[in-house]
SEVO-367334 format. One record per residue (C-alpha): z negated, y, x negated; residue number from 1; residue in three letters. Coordinates in nm, 4 decimals, padded with zeros to 6 digits. Each point is the difference from the previous one (the first is absolute). Last residue first. Layout:
Z Y X NUM ALA
...
END
This chain:
02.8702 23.0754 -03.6044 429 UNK
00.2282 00.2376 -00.1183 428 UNK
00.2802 -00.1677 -00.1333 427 UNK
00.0683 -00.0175 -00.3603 426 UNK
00.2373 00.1888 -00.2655 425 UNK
00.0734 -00.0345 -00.3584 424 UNK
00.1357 00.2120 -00.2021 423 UNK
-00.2351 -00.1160 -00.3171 422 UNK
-00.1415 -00.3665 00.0094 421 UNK
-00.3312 00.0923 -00.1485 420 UNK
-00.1876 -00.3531 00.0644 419 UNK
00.1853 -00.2453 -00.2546 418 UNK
00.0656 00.2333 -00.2809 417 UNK
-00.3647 00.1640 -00.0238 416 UNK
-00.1424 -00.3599 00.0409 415 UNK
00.1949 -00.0212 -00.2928 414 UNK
-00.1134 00.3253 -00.1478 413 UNK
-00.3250 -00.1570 -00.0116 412 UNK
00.0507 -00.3032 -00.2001 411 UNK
00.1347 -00.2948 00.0647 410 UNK
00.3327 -00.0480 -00.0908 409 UNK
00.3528 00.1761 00.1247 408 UNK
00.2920 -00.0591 -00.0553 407 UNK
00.1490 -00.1985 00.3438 406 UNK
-00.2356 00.0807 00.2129 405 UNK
00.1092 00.2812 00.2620 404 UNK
00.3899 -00.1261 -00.1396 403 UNK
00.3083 00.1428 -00.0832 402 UNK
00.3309 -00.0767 00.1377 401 UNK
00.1339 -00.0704 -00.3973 400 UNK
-00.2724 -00.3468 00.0236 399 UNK
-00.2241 00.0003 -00.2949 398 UNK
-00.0490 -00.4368 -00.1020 397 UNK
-00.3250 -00.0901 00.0894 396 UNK
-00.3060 00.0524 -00.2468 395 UNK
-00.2482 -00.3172 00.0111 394 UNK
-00.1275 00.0419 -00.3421 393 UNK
-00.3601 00.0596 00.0586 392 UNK
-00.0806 00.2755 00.2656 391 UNK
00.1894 00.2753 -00.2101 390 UNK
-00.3078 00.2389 -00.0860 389 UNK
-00.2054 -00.2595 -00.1086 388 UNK
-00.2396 -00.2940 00.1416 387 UNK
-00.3379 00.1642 -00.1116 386 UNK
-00.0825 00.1077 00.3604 385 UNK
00.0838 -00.3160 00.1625 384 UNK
00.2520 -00.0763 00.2443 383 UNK
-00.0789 -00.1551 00.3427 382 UNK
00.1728 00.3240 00.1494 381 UNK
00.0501 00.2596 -00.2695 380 UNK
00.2176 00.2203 00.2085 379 UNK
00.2720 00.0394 -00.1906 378 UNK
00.0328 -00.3572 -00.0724 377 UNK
-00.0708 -00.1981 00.3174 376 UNK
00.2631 00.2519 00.1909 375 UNK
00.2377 -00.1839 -00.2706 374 UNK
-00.1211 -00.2957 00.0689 373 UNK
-00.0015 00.0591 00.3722 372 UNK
00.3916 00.0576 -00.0739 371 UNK
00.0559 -00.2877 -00.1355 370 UNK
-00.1536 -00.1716 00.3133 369 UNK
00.1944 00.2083 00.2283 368 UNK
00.2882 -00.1892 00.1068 367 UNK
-00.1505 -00.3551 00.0586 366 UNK
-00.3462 00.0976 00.1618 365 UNK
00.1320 00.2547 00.2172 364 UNK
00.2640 -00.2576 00.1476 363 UNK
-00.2366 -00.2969 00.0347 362 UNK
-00.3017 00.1992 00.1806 361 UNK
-00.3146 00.0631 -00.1941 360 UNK
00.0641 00.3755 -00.0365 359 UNK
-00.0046 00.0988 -00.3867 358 UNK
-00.3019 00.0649 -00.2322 357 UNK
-00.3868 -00.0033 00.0884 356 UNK
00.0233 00.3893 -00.0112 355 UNK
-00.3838 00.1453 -00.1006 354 UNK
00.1531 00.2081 -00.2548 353 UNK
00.1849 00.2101 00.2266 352 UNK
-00.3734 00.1087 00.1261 351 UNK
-00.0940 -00.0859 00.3504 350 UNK
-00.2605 00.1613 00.2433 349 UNK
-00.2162 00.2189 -00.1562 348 UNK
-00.1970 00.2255 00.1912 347 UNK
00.0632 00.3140 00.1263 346 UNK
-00.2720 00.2724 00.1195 345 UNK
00.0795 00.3359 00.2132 344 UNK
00.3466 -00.1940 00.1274 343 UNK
-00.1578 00.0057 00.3745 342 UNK
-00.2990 -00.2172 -00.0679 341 UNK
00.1616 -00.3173 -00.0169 340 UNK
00.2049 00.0287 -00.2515 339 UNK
00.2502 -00.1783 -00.2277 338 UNK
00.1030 -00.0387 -00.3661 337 UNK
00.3308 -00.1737 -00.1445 336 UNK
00.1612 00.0660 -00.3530 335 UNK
-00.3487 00.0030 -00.1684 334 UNK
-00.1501 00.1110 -00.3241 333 UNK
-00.0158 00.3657 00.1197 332 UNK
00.2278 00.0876 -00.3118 331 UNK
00.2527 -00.2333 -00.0889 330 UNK
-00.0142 -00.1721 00.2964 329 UNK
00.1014 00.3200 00.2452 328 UNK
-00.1271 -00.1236 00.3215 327 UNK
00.2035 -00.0713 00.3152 326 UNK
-00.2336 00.1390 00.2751 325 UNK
-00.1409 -00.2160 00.3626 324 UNK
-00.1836 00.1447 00.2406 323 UNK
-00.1856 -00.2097 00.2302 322 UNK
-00.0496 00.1248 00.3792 321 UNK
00.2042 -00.2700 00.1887 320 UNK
00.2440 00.0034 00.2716 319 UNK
00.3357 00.0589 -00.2285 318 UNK
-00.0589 -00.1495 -00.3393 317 UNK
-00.0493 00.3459 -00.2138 316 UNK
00.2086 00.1203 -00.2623 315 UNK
-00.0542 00.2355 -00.3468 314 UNK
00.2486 00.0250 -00.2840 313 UNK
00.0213 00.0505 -00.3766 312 UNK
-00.3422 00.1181 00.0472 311 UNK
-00.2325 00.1147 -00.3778 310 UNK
-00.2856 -00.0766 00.1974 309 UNK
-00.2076 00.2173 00.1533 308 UNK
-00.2096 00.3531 -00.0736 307 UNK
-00.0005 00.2253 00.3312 306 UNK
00.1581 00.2953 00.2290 305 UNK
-00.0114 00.1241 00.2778 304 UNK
00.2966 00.0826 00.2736 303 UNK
-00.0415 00.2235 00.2989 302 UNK
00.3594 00.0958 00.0140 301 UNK
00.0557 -00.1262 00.3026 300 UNK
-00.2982 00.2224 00.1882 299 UNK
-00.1924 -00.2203 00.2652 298 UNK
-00.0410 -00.3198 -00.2288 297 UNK
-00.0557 -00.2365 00.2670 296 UNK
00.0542 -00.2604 -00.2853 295 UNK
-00.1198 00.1087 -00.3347 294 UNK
00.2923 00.1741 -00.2401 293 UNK
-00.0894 -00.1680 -00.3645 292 UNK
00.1748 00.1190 -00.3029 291 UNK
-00.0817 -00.2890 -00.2808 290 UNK
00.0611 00.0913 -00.3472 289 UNK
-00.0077 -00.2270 -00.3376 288 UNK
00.3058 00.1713 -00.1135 287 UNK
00.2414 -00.2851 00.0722 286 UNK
-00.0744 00.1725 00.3801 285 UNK
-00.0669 -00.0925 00.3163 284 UNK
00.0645 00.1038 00.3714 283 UNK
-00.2295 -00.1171 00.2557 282 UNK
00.0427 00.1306 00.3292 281 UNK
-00.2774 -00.1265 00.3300 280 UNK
00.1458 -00.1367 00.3599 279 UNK
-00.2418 -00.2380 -00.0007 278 UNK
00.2584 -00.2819 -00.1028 277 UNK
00.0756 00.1898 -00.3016 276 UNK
00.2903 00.2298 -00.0858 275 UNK
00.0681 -00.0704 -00.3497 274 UNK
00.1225 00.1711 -00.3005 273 UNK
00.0736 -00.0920 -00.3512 272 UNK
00.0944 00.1660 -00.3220 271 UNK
-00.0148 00.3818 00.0363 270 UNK
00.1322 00.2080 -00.3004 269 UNK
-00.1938 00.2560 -00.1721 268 UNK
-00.1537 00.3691 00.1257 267 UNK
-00.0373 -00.0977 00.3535 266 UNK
00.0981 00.1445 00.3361 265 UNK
-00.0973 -00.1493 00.3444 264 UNK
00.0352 00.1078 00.3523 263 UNK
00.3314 00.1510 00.0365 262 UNK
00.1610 00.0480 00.3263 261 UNK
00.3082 -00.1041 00.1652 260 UNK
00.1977 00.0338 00.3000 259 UNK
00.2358 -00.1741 00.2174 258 UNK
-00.0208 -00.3227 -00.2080 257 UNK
-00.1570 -00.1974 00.2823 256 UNK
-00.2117 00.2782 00.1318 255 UNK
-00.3353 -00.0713 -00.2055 254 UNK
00.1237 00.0268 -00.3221 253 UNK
-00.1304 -00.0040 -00.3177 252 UNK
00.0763 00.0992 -00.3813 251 UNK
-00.1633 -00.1443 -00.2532 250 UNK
00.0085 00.1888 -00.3680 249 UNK
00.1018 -00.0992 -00.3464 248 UNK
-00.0096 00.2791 -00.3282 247 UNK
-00.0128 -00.0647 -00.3848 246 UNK
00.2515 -00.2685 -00.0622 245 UNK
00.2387 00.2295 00.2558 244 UNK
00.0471 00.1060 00.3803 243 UNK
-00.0410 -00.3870 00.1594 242 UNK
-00.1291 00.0255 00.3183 241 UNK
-00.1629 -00.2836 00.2353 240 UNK
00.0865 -00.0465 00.2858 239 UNK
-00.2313 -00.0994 00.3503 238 UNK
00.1177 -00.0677 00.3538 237 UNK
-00.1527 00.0446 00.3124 236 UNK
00.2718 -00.0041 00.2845 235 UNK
-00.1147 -00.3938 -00.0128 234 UNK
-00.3114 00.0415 00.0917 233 UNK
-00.2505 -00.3454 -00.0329 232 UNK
00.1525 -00.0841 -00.3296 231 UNK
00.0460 00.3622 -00.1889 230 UNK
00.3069 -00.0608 -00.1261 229 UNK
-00.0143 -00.0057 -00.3725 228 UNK
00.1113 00.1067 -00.3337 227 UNK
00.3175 00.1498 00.0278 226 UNK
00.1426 00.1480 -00.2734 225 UNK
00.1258 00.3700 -00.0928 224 UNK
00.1085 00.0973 -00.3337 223 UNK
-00.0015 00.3857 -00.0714 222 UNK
00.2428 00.2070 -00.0566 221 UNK
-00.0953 00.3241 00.2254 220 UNK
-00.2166 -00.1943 00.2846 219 UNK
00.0297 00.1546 00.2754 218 UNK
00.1062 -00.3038 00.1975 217 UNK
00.2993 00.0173 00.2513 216 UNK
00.0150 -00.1686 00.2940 215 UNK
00.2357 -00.3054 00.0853 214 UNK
00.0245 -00.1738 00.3003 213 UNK
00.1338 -00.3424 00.0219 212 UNK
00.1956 -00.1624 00.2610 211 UNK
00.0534 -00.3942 00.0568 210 UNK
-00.2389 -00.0951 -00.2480 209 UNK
-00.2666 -00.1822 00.2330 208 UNK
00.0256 00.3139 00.2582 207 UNK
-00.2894 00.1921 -00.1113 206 UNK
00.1476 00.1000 -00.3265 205 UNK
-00.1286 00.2008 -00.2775 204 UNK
00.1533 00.1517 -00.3102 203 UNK
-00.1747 00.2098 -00.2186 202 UNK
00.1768 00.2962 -00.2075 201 UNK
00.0116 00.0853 -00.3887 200 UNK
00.2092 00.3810 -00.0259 199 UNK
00.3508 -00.0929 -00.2079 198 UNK
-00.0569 00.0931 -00.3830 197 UNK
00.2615 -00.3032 -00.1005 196 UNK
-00.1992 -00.2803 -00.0210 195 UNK
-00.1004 00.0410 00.3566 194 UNK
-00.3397 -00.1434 00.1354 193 UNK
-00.0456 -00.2138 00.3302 192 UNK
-00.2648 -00.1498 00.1852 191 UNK
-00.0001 -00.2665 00.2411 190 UNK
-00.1575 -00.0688 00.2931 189 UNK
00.0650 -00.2796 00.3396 188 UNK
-00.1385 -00.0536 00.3612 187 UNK
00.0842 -00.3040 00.1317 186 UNK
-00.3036 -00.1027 00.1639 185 UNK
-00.2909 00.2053 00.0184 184 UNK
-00.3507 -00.0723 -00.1606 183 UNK
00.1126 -00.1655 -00.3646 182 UNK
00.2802 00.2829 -00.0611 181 UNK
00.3031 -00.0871 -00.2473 180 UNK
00.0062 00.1402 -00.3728 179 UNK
00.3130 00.1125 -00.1954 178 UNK
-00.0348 00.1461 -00.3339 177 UNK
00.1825 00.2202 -00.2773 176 UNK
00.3200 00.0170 00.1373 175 UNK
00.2098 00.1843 -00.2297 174 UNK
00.3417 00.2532 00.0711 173 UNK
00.1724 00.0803 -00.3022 172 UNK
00.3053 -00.2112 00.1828 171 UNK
-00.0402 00.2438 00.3713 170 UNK
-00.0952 00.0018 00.3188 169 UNK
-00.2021 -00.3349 -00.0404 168 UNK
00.0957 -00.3427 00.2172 167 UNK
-00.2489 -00.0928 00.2563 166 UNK
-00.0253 -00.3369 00.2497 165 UNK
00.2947 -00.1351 -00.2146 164 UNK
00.1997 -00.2281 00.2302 163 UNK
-00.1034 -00.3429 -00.0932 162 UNK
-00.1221 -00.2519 -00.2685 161 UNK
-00.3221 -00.1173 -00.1969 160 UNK
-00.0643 -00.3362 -00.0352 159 UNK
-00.2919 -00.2158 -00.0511 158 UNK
-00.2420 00.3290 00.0501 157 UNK
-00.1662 -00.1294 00.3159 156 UNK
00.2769 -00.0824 00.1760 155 UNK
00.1013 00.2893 00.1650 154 UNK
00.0890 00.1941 -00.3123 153 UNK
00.0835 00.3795 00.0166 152 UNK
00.1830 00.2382 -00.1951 151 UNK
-00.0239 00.3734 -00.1154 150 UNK
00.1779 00.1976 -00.2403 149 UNK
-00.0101 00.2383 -00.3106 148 UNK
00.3270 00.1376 -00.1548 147 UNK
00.2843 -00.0835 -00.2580 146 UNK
-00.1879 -00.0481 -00.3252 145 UNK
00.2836 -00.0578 -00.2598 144 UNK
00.1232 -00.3464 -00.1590 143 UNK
00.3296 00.0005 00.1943 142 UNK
-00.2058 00.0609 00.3280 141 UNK
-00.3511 -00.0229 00.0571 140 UNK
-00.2740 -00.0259 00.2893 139 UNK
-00.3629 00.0281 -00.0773 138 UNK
-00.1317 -00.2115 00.3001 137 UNK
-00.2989 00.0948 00.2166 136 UNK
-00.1206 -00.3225 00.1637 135 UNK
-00.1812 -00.0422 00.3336 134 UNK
-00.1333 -00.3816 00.1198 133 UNK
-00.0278 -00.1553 00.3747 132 UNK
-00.0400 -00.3395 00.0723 131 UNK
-00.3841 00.0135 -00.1097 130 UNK
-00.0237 00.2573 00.2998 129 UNK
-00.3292 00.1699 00.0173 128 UNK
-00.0480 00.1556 -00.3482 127 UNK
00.3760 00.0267 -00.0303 126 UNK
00.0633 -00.0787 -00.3636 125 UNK
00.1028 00.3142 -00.2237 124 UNK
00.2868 00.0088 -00.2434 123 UNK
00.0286 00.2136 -00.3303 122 UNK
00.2905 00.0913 -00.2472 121 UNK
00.2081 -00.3017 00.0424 120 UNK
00.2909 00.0109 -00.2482 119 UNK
00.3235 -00.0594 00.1403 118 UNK
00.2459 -00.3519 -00.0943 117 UNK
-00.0935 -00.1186 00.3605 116 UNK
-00.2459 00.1780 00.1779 115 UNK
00.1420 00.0523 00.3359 114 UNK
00.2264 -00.2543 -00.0434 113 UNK
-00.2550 -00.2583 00.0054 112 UNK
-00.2320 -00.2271 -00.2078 111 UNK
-00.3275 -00.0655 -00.0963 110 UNK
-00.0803 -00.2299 -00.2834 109 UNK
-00.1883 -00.2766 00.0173 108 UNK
-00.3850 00.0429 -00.1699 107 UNK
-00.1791 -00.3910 00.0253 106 UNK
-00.3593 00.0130 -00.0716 105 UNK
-00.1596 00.3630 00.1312 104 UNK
-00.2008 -00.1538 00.2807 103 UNK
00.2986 -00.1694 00.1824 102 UNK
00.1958 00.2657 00.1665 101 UNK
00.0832 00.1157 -00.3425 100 UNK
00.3617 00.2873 00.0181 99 UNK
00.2276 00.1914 -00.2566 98 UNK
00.1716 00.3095 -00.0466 97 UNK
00.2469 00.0528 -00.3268 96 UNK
00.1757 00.2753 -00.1035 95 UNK
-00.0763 -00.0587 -00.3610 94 UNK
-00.1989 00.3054 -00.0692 93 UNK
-00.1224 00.0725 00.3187 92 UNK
-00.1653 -00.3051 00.0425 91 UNK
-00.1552 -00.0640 00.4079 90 UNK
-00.2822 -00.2779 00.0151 89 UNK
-00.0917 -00.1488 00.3710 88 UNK
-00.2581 -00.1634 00.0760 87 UNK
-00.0597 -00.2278 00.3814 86 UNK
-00.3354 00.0816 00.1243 85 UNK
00.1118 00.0167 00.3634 84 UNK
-00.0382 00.3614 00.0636 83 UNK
00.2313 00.0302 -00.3233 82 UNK
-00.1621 00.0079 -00.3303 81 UNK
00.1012 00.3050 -00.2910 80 UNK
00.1102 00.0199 -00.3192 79 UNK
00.2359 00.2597 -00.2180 78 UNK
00.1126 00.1434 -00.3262 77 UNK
00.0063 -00.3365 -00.2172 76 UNK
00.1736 00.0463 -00.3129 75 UNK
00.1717 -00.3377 -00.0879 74 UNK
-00.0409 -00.1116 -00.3614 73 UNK
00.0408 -00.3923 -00.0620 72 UNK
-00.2380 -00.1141 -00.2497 71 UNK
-00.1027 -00.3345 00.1931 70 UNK
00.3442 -00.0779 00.0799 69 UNK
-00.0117 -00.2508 00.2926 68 UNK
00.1615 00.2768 00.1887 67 UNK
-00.0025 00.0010 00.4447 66 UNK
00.0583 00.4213 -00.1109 65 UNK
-00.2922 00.1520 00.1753 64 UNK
-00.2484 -00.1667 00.0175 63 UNK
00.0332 -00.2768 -00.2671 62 UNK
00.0545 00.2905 -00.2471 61 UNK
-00.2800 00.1444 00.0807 60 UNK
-00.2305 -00.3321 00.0027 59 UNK
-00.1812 -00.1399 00.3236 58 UNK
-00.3765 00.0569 -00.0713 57 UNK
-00.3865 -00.1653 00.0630 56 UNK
-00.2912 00.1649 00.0485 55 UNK
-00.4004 -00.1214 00.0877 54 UNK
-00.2188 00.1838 00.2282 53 UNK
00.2128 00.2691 00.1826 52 UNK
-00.0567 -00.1460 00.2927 51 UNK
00.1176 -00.3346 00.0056 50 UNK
00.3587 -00.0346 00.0008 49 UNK
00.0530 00.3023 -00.3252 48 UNK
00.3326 00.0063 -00.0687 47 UNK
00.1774 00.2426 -00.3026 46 UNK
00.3570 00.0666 00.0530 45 UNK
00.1311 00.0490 -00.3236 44 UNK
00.0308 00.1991 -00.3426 43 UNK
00.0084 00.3861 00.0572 42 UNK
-00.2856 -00.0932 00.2884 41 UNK
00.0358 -00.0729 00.3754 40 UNK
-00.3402 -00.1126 00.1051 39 UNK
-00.0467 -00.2652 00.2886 38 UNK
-00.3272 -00.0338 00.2051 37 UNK
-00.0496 -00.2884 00.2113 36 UNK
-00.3402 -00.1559 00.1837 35 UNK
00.1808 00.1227 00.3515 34 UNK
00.2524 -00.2273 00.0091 33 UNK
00.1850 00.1663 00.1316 32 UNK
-00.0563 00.3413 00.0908 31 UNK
00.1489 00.0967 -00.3468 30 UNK
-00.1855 00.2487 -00.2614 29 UNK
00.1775 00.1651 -00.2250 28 UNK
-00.0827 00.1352 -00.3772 27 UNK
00.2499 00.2084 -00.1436 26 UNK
-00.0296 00.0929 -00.4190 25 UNK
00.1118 00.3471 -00.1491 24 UNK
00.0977 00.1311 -00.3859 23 UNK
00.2533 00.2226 00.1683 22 UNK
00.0148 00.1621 00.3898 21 UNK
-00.0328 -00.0240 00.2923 20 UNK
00.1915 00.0114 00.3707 19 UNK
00.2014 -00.2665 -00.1998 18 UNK
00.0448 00.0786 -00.3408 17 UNK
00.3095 -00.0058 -00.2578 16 UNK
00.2677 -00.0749 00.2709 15 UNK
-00.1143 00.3197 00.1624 14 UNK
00.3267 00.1647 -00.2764 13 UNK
-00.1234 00.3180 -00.1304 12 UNK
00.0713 -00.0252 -00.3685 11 UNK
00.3059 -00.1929 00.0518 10 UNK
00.1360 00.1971 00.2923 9 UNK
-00.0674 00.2654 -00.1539 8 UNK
00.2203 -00.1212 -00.3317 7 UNK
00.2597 -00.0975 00.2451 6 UNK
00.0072 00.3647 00.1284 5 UNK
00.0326 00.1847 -00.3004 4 UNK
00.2438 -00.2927 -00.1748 3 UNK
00.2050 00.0957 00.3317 2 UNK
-00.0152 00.3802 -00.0609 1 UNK
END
């Protein structure tokens, strides 16, 4: 019964994704400065400062583990920007949380004994209060998963400490999300699944944490995930459900979790959703679909649907009308597009290819130039056509973690390598 549950646990665990699912980018967009657009990708924080015209990157293993070592494998589940722009980075695998308040450069690690030695399977910044950040923390005990909790940081994700604002029912018990209101102050979701055939449920809270209601979700054993609070409603919330590889669906409230309804059902998986600015859904597939629900739609499940982009994920800058989609290189040619006519049309906005190597900054530029070479490599950057399979000699010594870069050349399956960074999970944007 315990190797039952612990292999659940493993094959459900929200660790994996956040409100998402594999093979995903983020893009966000901070209020300051307003030129800025950062994309968290399965090998760095890429920073655009002027629009999205030119690119530069601080290195995964920079990120996240404060490594010089430009092979260093750390699987990146989460990003996100506070209200302030600061980053933050949460990896599952090595337990580790960490923090750029300056542009991506310098990555200290958070702290806390809310988080310490525990696995953070999500967090969500307070879109209002840059003090204010949510994690959901895979708790364990003697090497076994020991139940789901809550914790907050007041500091802007430097430290995260405190009573527990939730704690599951019981140890097969998974959060799968936690999300915080834009248009009402301290109002709080999750979701919840059970690893052990327990009925999903959403959590909500009106209280900032201090009470939570739970209702239960008719969902059989499906995977429920938050992907967005309406901004302008906060009892409006959106989540998207996981029944198999074959079968997703978005569920929707209009109560504050009270009840739910169904208003889309796809044969596939659903990639990336957004709630525009106009009040308008988008949610994308790595199909090449688009389903479209207009704003002032009258019936919610009035959704079309149209050719795009392969989307990995679709956001907005809050106050403008541009749409912007993370591409699939390999086959649209792009790994950024945007729109200006309401996602009918993209264009191309960056391609990986177009990187002009690591953040200028003193930090970035000493721990990931071996990396850049690597990133160089397999993506054929400055690199002719008839330069071989290996890029030249330079081979670095394999690393036992593993690496995104470490074996592969330049052909397609090592684009294949770099992008496809299986079990992964990303924010909705």
């Amino acid at each position: 019964m315990v190797a039952l549950a612990v292999a659940a646990f493993a094959a459900a665990s929200p660790a994996r994704a956040n409100n998402a699912f594999p093979d995903e980018f983020s893009v966000h967009f901070p209020a300051a400065p307003s030129q800025t657009i950062f994309i968290g990708a399965n090998f760095g924080m890429l920073v655009s400062q002027d629009d999205g015209l030119t690119w530069r990157y601080a290195c995964e293993p920079w990120v996240v583990a404060g490594s010089n070592a430009a092979l260093a494998f750390a699987n990146v589940s989460l990003y996100d920007a506070t209200a302030d722009g600061a980053l933050i980075a949460a990896v599952f695998d090595i337990s580790t949380v960490t923090r750029s308040a300056d542009m991506a450069c310098t990555w200290p690690n958070s702290s806390g004994s809310g988080i310490a030695g525990q696995k953070v399977s999500d967090f969500f910044p307070d879109p209002n209060d840059a003090s204010l950040v949510l994690a959901t923390v895979v708790a364990s005990k003697d090497g076994l998963p020991n139940g789901n909790y809550i914790v907050p940081s007041h500091d802007g994700g430097k430290t995260f400490e405190g009573p527990h604002l939730y704690d599951t029912p019981t140890s097969t018990d998974l959060l799968t999300g936690i999300e915080i209101a834009r248009s009402k102050p301290g109002v709080y979701y999750a979701t919840l699944m059970s690893t052990s055939g327990g009925q999903a449920r959403f959590l909500a809270s009106t209280d900032s944490g201090a009470t939570w209601t739970a209702t239960a979700l008719d969902i059989g054993s499906a995977e429920p995930r938050i992907m967005a609070v309406d901004p302008d409603d906060e009892k409006k919330v959106y989540l998207r459900v996981i029944s198999s590889a074959l079968a997703d669906g978005i569920l929707s409230t209009a109560d504050g979790g009270q009840t739910f309804t169904k208003i889309l059902s796809i044969d596939g998986q659903l990639s990336s959703f957004l709630r525009a600015d106009d009040g308008a859904l988008y949610a994308g597939t790595r199909a090449g679909k688009l389903y479209v629900r207009n704003a002032g739609a009258t019936n919610p499940m009035d959704f079309t649907v149209r050719s795009a982009p392969h989307l990995r994920c679709l956001g907005q800058r809050r106050g403008t009308s541009r749409i912007y989609g993370c591409a699939d290189m390999l086959v649209d040619g792009y790994s950024l597009v945007s729109s200006d006519d309401k996602a009918v049309t993209f264009q191309p906005v960056m391609s990986l290819k177009d990187l002009l190597g690591p953040l200028t900054c003193a930090p970035v530029q000493t721990n990931c130039q071996a990396h850049w070479q690597r990133i160089q490599c397999v993506l054929r950057i400055g690199i002719g056509a008839d330069a071989g399979q290996t890029c030249g000699a330079a081979q670095p010594p394999s690393n036992p973690g593993g690496s995104h870069c470490a074996s592969v050349g330049g052909s397609a399956s090592a684009l294949l390598v770099l992008l496809a960074y299986a079990w992964r999970r990303r924010r909705w944007s």
